[in-house]
N, C-alpha and C positions, 0 to 999 in steps of 0.2 A: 656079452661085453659091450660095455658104450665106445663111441667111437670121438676119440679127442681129437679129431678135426670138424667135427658137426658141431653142431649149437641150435636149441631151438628157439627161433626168434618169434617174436610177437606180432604179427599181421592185422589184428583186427580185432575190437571188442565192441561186447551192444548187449543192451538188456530189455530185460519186459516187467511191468507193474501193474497188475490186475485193475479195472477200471474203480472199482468201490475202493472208495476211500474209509477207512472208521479214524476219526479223530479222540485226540483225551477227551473231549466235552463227549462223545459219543462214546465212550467207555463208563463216563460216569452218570449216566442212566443205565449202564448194566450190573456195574458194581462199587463198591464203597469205597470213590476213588476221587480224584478231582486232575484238573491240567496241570495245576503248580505241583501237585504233589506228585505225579510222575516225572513231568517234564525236571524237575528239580534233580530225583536221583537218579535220572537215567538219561536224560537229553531229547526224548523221544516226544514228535510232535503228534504224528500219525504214521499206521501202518495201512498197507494194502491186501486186501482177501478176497481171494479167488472164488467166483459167482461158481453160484451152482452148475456141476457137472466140467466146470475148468479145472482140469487136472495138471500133476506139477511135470507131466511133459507136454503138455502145448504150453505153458509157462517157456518150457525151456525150448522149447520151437522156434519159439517165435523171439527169442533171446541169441538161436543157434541166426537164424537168418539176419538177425540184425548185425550182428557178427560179421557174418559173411558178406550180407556188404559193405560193412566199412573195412574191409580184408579187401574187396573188390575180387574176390571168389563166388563160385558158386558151386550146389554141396555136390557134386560128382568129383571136387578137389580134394574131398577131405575121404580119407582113409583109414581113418579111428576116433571115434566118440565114447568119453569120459564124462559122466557124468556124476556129480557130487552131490547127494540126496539120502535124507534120513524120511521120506515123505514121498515114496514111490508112488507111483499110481496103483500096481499089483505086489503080490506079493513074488510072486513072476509071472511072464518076463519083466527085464529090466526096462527101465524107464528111457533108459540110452536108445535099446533096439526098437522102442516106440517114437521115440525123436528121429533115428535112422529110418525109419519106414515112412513116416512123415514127408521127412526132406525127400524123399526119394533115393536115399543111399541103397544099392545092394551089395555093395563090396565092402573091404574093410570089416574091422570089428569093433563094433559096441557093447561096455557094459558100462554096471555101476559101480562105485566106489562108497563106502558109508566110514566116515571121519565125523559124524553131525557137521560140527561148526566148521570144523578145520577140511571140511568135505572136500570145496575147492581148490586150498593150495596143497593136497593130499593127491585129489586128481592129475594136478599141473606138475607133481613133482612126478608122477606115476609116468602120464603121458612124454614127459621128456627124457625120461628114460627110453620109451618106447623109442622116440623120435630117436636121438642120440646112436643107438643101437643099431640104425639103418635099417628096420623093421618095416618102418611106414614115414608116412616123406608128410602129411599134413593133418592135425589132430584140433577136434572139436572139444575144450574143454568145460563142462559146463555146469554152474551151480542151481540145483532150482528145487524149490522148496514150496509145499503148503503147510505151514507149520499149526496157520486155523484148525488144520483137522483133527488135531493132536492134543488142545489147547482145550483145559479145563476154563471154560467161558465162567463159572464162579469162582474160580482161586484168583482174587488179583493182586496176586503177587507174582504170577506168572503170564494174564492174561494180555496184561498191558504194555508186554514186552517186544513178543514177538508178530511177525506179518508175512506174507507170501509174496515171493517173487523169484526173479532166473538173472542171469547174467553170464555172458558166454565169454569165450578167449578163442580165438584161430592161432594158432604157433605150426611152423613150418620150421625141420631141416636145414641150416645151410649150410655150407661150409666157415670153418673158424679158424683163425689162427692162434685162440685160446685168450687173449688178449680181456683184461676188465672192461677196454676201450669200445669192442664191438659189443654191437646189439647181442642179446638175446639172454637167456635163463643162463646166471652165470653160476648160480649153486640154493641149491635148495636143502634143510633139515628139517626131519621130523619126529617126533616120540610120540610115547604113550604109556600111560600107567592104569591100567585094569580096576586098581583098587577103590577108584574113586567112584564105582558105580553111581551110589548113592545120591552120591551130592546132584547129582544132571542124567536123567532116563526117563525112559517113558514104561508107565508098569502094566504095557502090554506086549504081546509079542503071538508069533502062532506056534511055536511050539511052548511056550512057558503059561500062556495062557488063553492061548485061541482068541484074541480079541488086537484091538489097534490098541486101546490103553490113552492114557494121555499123560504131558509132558509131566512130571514135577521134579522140580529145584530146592534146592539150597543155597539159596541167593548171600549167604554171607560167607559162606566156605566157598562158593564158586568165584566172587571177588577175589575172594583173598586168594584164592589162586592164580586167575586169570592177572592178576599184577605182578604176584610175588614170584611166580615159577616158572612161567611160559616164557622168558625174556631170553634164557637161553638158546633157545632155537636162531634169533637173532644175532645173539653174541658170538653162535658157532658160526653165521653166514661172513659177517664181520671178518672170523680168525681166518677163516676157508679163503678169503680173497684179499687181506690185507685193509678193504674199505676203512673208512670210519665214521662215524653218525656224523659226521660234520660235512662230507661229501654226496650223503644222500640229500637227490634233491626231493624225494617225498618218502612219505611212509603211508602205506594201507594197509588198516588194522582189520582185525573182523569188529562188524559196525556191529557190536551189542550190548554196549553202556556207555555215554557220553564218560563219565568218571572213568572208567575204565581203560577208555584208549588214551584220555588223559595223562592219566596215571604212568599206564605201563611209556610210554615217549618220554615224559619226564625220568622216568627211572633209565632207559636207552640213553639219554642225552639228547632227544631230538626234538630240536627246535620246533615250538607250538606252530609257527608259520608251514611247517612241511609236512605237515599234519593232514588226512584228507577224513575227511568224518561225513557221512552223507544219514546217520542211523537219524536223526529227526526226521528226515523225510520218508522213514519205509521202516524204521523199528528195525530188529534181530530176524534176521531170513534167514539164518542158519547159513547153509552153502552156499546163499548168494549173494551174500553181503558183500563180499570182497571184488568179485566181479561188477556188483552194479555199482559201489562206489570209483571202481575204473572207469569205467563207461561214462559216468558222469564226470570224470575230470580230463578224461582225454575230450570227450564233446564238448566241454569251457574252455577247453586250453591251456588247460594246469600243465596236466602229462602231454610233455611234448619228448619227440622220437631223440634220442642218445639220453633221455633224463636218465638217471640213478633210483629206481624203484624196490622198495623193500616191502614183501609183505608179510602178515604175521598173524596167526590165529590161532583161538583155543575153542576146543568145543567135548565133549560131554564125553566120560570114558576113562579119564582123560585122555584128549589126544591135541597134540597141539605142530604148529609145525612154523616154517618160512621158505620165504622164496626170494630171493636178492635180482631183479632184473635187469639190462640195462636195456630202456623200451626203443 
């Protein structure tokens, strides 16, 4: 049972972006592509990929640490790591208890969680349960992805999409007097529908076919979803607390089509201004999108501490979810 005097509040985020850069100009010497024509349907300037032998948990390492200090913790505080990745390093262990063994955690419990896209706010709705519950008092939750490794380098209709990178959250326990007014994770929703295999998977796996496989899409049916269907999860966060799009002072999408997050805010009601979009600088990261677009707007001064944060995301499965904060 959760415990409706706790709350978990958000202490600290930080991310990490693999040193290589590949730009659209550098994609269209690999395939039959050019900058305006992606940059055009998708927003996307460059993505980042993980050099050889960087795996998507020192991604999330060093995303966890960055975390932790702007939390102004250090990791003997944290007592549960959640990590959100369709792009482990093994097939086991998890990628969580390799980030744990890392920091130097031996307490507490680390696993993964696999939502693809929606990995992260999957994780963060997972983990504050935990917290809430009086389980564990401080949780690492954290999105990180090499999606390079997955990525049919000649389909560019997929290649050009995505990029590698982590982004953490610290959220800690406090006491609550349930209030919309105080900080912390005031309600989170999420779904899923099985059906949509097809449209977003990757056609490998170890038991189905003993190999990694690589990603592919259906980039017109994925659209049309990721606009038209996924907005509920919102609309339930909205019913759950009374809010109204007119109150939030931002919104964080999962960063994986400029049109997209467009899209889905104008169908919300919410003002282009409270909009936070960072996908030109890192492309579709799957799990980390949503993280490393925080990171970057609490580091500018976007997200500042009592703001109204909503976040929202769809990823492959379908699985899609939100998360209503107040940071």
């Amino acid at each position: 049972m959760t415990n409706p005097s706790l709350r978990s509040v958000v202490l600290g985020v930080g991310s990490y972006l693999p040193a290589r850069t590949l730009t659209n100009h550098d994609l269209a010497k690999i395939v039959d592509t050019s900058d305006e024509w992606i940059f055009q349907r998708t927003g996307i300037k460059e993505r980042h990929i993980a050099a050889e032998g960087e795996t998507t948990s020192m991604l999330g390492e060093k995303a966890a640490r960055a975390a932790l200090a702007n939390a102004g913790l250090v990791p003997d505080d944290i007592d549960l790591i959640i990590v959100g990745t369709s792009t482990p390093d093994w097939t086991f262990p998890s990628t969580a208890t390799q980030i744990q063994a890392a920091l130097g955690i031996t307490h507490g419990a680390a696993f993964d969680l696999q939502a693809v896209c929606s990995g992260f706010v999957f994780a963060l709705a997972t983990a504050e349960k935990f917290l809430r519950s009086g389980s564990h008092k401080r949780a690492l939750v954290i999105g990180a992805e090499t999606f390079s490794r997955i990525i049919d380098w000649e389909d560019r209709t997929t290649c050009v999409l995505f990029g590698d990178g982590a982004g953490a959250m610290v959220i800690e326990a406090r006491p609550s007097s349930g209030a919309a007014s105080e900080r912390g994770i005031l309600t989170t929703h999420l779904r899923s529908d099985g059906r949509h295999r097809d449209k977003l998977h990757v056609d490998g796996g170890p038991s189905a076919t003993r190999t990694v496989g690589h990603l592919r899409m259906e980039g017109k049916e994925v659209f049309k979803f990721a606009v038209g269907k996924v907005t509920d999860v919102v609309a339930d966060a909205f019913a759950a607390t009374g809010v109204t799009p007119d109150e939030l002072d931002w919104f964080v999408p999962h960063q994986a089509n400029r049109r997209i997050i467009d899209m889905s805010a104008q169908k919300l009601g919410i003002a282009p201004k409270k909009v936070i979009a960072t996908v030109h600088l890192h492309g579709n990261t799957s799990a980390a999108s949503i993280p490393l677009a925080l990171s970057a707007a609490t580091a500018d001064g976007r997200i500042k501490q009592g703001d109204l944060v909503m976040l929202e995301a769809v990823g492959g499965g379908f699985t899609w979810g939100s998360a209503l904060i107040r940071w």
